[in-house]
C-alpha positions as CSV (number, residue, x, y, z in Angstrom):
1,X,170.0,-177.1,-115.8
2,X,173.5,-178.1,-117.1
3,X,176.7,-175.7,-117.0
4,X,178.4,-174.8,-119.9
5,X,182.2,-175.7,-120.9
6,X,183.8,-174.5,-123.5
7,X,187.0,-176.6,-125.0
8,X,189.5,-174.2,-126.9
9,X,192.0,-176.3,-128.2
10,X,193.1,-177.0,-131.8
11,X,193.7,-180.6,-131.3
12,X,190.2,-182.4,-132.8
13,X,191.1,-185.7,-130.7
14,X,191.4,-184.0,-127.7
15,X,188.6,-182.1,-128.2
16,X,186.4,-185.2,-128.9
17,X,188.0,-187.2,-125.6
18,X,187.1,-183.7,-123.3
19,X,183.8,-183.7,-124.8
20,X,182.9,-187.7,-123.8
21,X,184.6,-186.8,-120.7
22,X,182.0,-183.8,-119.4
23,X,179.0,-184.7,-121.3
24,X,177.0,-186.7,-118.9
25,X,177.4,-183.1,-116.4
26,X,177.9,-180.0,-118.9
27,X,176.6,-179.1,-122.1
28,X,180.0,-178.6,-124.1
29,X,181.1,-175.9,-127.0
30,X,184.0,-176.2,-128.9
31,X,186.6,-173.9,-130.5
32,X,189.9,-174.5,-132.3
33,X,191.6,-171.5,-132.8
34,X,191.2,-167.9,-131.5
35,X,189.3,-166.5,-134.3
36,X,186.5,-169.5,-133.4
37,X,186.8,-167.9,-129.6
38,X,186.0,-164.4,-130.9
39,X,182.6,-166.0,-132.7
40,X,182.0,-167.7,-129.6
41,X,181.8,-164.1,-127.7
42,X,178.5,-163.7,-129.1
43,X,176.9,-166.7,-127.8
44,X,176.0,-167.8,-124.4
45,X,178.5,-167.0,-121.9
46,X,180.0,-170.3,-120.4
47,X,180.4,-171.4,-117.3
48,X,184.2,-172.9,-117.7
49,X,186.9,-172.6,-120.3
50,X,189.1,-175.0,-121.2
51,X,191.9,-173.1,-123.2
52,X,194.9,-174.7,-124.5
53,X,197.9,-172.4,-124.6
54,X,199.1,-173.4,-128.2
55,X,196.9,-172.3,-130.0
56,X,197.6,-171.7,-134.4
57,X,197.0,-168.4,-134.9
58,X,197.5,-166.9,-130.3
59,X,199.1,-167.3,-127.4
60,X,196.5,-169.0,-124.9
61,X,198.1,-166.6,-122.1
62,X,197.3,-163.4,-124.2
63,X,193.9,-164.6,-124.7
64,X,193.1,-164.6,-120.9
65,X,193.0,-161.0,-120.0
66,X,190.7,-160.4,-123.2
67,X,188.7,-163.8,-122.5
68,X,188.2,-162.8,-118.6
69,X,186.8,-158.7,-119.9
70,X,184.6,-160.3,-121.8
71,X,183.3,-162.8,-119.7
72,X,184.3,-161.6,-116.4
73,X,182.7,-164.3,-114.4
74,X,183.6,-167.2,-116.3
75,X,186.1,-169.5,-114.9
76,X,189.2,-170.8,-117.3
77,X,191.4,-173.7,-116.7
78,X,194.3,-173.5,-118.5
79,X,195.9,-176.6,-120.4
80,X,199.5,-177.0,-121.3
81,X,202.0,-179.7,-122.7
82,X,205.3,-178.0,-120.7
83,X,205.0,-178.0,-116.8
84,X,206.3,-174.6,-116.1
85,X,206.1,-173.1,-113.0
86,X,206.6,-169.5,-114.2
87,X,204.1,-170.1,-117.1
88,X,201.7,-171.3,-114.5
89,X,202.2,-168.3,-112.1
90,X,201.7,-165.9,-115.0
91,X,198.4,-167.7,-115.8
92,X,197.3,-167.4,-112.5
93,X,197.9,-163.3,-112.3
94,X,195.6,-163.1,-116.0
95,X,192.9,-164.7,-113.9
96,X,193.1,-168.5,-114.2
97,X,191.4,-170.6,-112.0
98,X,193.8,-173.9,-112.8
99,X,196.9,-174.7,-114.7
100,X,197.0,-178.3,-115.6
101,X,199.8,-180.3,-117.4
102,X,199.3,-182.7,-120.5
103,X,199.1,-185.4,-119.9
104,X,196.4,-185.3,-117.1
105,X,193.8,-187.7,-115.5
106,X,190.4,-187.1,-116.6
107,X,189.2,-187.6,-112.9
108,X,191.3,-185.1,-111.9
109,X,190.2,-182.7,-114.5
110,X,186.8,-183.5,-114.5
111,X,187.2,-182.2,-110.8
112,X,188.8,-179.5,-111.4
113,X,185.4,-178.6,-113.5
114,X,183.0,-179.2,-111.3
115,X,184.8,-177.1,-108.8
116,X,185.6,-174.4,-111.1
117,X,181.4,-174.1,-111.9
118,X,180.6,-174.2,-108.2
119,X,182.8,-171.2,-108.0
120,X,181.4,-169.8,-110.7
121,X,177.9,-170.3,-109.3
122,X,178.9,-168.6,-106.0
123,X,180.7,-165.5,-107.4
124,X,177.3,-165.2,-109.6
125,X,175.0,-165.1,-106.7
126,X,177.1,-162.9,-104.6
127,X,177.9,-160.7,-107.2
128,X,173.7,-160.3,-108.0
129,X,173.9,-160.4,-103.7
130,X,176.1,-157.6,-103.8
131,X,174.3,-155.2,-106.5
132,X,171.2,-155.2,-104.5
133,X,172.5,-154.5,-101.5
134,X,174.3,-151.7,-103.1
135,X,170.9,-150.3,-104.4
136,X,169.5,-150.3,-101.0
137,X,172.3,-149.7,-98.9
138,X,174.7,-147.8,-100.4
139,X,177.7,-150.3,-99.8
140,X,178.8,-153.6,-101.5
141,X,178.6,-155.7,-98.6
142,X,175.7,-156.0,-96.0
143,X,176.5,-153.7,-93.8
144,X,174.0,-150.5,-93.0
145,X,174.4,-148.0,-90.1
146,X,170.9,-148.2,-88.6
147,X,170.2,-151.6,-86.8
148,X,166.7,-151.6,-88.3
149,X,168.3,-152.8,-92.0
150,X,170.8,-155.3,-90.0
151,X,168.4,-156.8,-88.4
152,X,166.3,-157.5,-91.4
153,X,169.2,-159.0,-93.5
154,X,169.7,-161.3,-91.0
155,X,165.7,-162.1,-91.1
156,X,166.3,-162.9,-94.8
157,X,168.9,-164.8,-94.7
158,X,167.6,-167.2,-92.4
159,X,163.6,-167.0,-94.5
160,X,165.1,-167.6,-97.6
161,X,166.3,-171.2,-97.8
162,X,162.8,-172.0,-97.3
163,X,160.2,-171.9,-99.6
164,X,157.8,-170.5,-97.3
165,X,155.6,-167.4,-98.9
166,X,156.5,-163.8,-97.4
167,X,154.8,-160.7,-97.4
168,X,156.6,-157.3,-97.4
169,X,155.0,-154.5,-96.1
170,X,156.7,-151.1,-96.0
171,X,155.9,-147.5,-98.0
172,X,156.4,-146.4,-101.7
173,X,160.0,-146.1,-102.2
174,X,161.4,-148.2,-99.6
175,X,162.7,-150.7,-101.4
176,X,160.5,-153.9,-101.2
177,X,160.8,-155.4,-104.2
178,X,164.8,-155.5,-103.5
179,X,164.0,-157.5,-100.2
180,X,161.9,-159.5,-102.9
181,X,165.3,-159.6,-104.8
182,X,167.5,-160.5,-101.7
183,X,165.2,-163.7,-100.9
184,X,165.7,-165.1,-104.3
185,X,168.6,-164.3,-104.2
186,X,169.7,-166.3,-100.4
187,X,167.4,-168.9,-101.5
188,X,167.8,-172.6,-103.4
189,X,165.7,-170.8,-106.2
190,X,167.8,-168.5,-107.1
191,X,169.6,-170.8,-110.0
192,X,165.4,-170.2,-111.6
193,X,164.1,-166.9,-112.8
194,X,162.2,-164.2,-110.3
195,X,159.5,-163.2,-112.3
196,X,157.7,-159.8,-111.2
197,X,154.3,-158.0,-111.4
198,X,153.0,-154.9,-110.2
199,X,149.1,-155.7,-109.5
200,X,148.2,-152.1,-109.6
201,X,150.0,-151.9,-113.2
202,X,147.5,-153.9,-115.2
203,X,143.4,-153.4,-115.5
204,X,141.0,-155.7,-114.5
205,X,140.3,-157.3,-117.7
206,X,144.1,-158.5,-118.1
207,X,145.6,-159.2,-114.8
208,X,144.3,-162.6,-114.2
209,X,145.7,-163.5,-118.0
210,X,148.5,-162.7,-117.5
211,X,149.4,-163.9,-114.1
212,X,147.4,-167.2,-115.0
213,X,147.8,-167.3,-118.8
214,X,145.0,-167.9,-121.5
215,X,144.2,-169.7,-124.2
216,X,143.1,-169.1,-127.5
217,X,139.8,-167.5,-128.0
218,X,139.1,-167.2,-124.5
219,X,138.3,-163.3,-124.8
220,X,138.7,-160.6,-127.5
221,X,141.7,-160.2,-128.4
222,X,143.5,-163.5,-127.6
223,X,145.0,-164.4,-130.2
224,X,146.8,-167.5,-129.1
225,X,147.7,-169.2,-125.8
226,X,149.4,-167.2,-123.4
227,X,151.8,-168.7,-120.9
228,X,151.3,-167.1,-117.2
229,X,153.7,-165.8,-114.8
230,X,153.2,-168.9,-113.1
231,X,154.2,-170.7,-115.4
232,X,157.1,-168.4,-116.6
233,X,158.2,-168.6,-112.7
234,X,158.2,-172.6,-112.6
235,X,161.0,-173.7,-110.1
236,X,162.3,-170.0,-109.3
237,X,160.0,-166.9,-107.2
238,X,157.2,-165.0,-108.3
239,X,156.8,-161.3,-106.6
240,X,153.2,-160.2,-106.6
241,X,154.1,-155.8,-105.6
242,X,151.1,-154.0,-104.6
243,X,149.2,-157.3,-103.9
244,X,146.4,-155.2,-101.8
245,X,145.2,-153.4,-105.9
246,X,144.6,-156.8,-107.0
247,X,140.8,-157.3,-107.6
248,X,139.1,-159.0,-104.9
249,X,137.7,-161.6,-107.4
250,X,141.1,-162.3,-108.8
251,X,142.5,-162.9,-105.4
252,X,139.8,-165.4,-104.7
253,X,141.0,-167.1,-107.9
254,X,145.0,-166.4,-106.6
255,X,144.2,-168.4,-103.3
256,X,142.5,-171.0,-105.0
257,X,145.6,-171.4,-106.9
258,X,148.0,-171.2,-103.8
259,X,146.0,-173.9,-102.2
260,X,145.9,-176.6,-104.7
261,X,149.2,-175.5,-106.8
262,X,147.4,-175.6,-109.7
263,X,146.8,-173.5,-112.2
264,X,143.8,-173.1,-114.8
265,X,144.4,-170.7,-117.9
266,X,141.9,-168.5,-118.5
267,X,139.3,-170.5,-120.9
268,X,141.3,-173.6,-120.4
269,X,139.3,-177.0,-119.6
270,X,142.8,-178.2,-117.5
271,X,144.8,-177.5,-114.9
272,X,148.6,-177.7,-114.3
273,X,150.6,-178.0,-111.4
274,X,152.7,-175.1,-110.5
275,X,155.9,-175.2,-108.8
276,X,156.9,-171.5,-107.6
277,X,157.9,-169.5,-104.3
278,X,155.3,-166.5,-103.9
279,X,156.7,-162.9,-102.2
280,X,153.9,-160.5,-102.5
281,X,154.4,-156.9,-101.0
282,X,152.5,-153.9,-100.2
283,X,152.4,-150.0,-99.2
284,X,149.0,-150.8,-97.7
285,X,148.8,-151.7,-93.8
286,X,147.1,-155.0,-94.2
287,X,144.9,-154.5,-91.3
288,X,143.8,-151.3,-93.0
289,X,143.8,-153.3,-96.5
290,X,141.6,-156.2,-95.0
291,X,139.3,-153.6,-93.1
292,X,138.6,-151.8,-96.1
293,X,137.7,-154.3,-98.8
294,X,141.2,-154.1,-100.5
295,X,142.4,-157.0,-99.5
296,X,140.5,-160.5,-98.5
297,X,141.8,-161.6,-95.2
298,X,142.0,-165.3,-96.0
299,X,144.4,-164.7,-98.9
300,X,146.3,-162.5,-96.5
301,X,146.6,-164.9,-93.9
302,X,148.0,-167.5,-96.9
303,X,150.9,-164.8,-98.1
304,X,151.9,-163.5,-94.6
305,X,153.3,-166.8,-93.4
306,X,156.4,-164.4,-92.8
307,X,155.6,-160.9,-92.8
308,X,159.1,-158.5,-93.1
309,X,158.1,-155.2,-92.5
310,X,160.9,-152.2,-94.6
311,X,160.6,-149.2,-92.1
312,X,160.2,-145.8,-94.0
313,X,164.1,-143.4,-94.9
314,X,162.9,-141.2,-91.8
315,X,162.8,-143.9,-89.5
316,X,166.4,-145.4,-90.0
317,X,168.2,-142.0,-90.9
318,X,171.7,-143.1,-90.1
319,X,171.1,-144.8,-93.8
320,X,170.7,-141.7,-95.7
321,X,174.0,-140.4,-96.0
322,X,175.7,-143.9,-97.0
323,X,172.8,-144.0,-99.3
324,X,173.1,-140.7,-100.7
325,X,176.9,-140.4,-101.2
326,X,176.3,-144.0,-103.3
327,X,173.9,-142.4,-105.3
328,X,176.5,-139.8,-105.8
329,X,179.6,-141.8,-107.1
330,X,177.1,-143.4,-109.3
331,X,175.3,-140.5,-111.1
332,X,178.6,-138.6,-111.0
333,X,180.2,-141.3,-113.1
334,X,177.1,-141.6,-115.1
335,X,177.3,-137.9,-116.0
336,X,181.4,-137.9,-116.4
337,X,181.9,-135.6,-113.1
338,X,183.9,-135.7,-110.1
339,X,182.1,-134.7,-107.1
340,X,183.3,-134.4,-103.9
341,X,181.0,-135.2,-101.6
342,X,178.1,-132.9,-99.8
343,X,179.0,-129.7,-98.0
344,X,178.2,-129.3,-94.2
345,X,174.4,-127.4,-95.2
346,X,173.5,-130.7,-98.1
347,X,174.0,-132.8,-95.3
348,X,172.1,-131.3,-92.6
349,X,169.2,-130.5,-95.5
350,X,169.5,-133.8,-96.3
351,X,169.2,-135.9,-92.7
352,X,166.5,-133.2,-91.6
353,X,164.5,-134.1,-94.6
354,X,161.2,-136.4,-94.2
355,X,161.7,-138.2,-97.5
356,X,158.0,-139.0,-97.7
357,X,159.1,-140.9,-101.2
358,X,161.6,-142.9,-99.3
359,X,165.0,-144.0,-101.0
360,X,163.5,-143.9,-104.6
361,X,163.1,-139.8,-103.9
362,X,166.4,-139.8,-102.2
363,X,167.7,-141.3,-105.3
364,X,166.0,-139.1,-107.7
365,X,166.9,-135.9,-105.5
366,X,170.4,-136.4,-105.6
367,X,170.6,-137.8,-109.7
368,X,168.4,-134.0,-109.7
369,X,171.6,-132.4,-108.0
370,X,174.5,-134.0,-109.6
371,X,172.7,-132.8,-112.8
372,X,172.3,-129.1,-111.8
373,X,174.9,-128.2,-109.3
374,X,178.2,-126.0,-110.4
375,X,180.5,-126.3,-108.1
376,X,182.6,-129.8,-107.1
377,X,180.0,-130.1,-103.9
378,X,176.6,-131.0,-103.7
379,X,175.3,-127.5,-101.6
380,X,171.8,-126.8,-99.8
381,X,170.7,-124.7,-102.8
382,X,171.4,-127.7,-105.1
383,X,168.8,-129.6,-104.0
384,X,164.9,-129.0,-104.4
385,X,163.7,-130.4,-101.0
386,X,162.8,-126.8,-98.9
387,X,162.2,-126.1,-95.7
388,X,159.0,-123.6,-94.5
389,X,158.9,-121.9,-91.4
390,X,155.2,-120.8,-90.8
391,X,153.8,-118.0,-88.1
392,X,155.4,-119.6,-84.0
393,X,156.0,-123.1,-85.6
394,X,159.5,-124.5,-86.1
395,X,160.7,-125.2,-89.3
396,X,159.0,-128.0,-91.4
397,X,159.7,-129.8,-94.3
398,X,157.6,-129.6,-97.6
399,X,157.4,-132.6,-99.6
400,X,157.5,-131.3,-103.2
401,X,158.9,-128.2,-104.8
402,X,156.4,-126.0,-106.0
403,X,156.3,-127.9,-109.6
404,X,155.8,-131.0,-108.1
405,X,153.5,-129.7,-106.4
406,X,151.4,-128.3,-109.1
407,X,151.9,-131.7,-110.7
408,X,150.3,-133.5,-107.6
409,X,147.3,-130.8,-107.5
410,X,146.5,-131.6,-111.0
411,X,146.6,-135.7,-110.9
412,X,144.2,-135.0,-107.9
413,X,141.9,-133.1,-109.2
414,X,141.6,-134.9,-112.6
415,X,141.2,-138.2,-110.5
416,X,137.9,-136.7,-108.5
417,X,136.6,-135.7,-112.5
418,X,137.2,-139.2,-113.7
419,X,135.7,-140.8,-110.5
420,X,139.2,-142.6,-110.0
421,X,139.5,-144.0,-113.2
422,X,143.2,-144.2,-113.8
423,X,142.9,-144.8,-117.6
424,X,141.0,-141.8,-117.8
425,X,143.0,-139.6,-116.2
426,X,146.5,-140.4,-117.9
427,X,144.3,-139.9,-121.2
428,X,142.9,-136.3,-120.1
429,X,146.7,-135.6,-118.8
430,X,148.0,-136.8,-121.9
431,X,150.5,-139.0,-120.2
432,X,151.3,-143.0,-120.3
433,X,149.4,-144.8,-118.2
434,X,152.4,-146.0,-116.3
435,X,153.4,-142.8,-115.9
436,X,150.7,-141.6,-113.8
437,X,150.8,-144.8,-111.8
438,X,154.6,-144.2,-110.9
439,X,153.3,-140.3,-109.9
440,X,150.4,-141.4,-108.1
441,X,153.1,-143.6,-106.1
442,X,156.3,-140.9,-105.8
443,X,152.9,-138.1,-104.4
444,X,151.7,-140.3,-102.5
445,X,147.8,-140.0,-103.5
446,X,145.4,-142.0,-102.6
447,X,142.8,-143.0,-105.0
């Protein structure tokens, strides 16, 4: 895929002699004037800008600040006819990449593009780098304080310039599909799309449709031809979450697909060859998975060419208090608070915790707290995780409050009524479907 320069100067033969001269390696957009780069805002943000500093109706230089907010990873070279060092410095401080004198050689500029988008293509991927990270670990850089989630960065980095398939195995809540996102991410895919699907999310009927696509007719209710996720992943990474509540029929069809990297829509007479990395994760342990029926044992040999397993919150608990005091700043903001911290008694209720629901409870515990708590610290009595001390045992931790747990007892029970079936229950309960799918996860239950 081409970059994208955009040329902002009001001089149409220039213009015209920039736009022979990055053709053949961008796809180029023109402006003359400032009002034109104001329209431009609402298309497709560029890779590089080319802005001239004479403009007719602005100052190049007072552009930049406004051009750089609004397209904050954009890089802009900045053209002018006088070769003056002060105006050059001043460019660089508004957050220029370049500052290049009329008359120029087009070699030379035409380098200083392709360098300028190779920047811009590396602060992109660390900046994505750096917000999942943050999700996971609670810092912008990949750093963690239990060895468990160093060690595994390092794993990823050196998986994902390959395209071999990976399966992540871990509990609800730990954060697989951001490993998912982090080998994309490392990986020469990552310039491609990830495309995702939770396999427990859709019924029988429509999974294989939609991962393979359809055509029309091929069952009620198609209406036209569907494109697959396969398809919609071509050249980037397709994550296949709970890959273990897939259908065992479907997965027979999955590895077919694996195997000969071709794909058949449903109904269709032909095949197309598919060109996509597969991650596929699971809260299942596979052996348990493959002994039960859930998950057929060739396939799993075919995804598990590297298997990364993401150890449950209680396991590496040095992480939760960088994680929680992230989720903190963040929700404070979110909610316009300022929050110090935790005192002594939310940390230790905290990091004596069990966190059966991992980093996505941890998360929702403390967005809970910032919510509910009065004074300017997050205390004991703000959070809803207990502790129970029963009859000569020490102190334990209960899972739930009592609501939750209510909640739990009722998805449960309704389940056993409806023989398992999900759609029936989220009917009787009179919630979304998807909503009792994300409980039965958060709980826990097995169905």
């Amino acid at each position: 895929m081409k970059g994208k320069v955009l040329i902002v100067d009001d001089d149409r033969d220039l213009r015209a002699i920039l736009s022979a001269l990055f053709e053949d390696e961008f796809q180029v957009m023109e402006a003359d004037s400032s009002a034109a780069l104001q329209k431009a805002f609402a298309l497709e943000q560029p890779d590089v800008v080319v802005l001239d500093v004479k403009l007719p109706d602005a100052d190049g230089l007072d552009l930049l600040p406004q051009l750089k907010k609004r397209w904050p990873d954009t890089e802009v070279i900045v053209l002018t006819g006088y070769d003056d060092v002060t105006m050059a410095v001043e460019a660089g401080k508004r957050g220029a990449y370049n500052f290049v004198t009329k008359p120029f050689e087009n070699t030379k500029l035409l380098t200083d593009i392709r360098c300028a988008f190779e920047r811009k293509e590396q602060t992109a991927e660390n900046s994505n780098l750096r917000r999942a990270l943050e999700t996971m670990s609670g810092t912008a850089s990949p750093v963690f304080q239990s060895a468990a989630m160093r060690d595994l960065v390092r794993t990823v980095e050196r998986i994902a310039p390959s395209d071999v398939t990976v399966l992540i195995t871990g509990e609800s809540g730990t954060g697989k599909e951001v490993i998912a996102d982090l080998v994309h991410t490392f990986s020469p895919r990552s310039k491609g799309r990830i495309i995702k699907i939770n396999c427990a999310a859709l019924p029988r009927e429509l999974i294989e449709s939609e991962l393979f696509g359809s055509v029309k007719g091929a069952f009620t209710g198609a209406h036209s031809d569907r494109e697959g996720l396969f398809r919609q992943a071509e050249g980037g990474t397709l994550f296949l979450d709970e890959i273990s509540e897939m259908p065992i029929d479907t997965q027979s069809k999955l590895l077919r697909v694996l195997q000969d990297q071709e794909v058949r829509p449903v109904g269709g007479k032909t095949a197309y060859k598919t060109n996509c990395r597969i991650i596929a994760a699971t809260n299942r342990r596979p052996e348990e998975a493959i002994k039960d029926g859930k998950l057929r044992e060739d396939l799993f040999y075919r995804i598990s060419a590297i298997s990364v397993y993401l150890p449950p919150l209680r396991e590496r608990r040095e992480d939760i208090m960088p994680l929680a005091n992230s989720f903190l700043k963040r929700f404070a903001s979110q909610a316009n608070r300022v929050l110090k911290g935790f005192t002594p008694a939310g940390i230790e209720r905290l990091t004596g915790f069990e966190w059966p629901g991992n980093v996505r409870q941890l998360q929702n515990e403390v967005q809970r707290a910032v919510l509910l708590c009065e004074g300017d610290e997050v205390d004991s009595t703000d959070l809803s995780i207990t502790k129970v001390r029963t009859s000569g045992e020490e102190s334990i931790d209960t899972n739930f409050t009592l609501l939750e747990g209510v909640e739990r007892n009722a998805i449960v029970q309704m389940l056993k009524e409806t023989g398992g079936n999900k759609l029936e229950t989220a009917k009787r309960l009179g919630i979304g479907r998807q909503t009792l799918y994300n409980k039965i996860k958060a709980y826990g239950i097995e169905v």
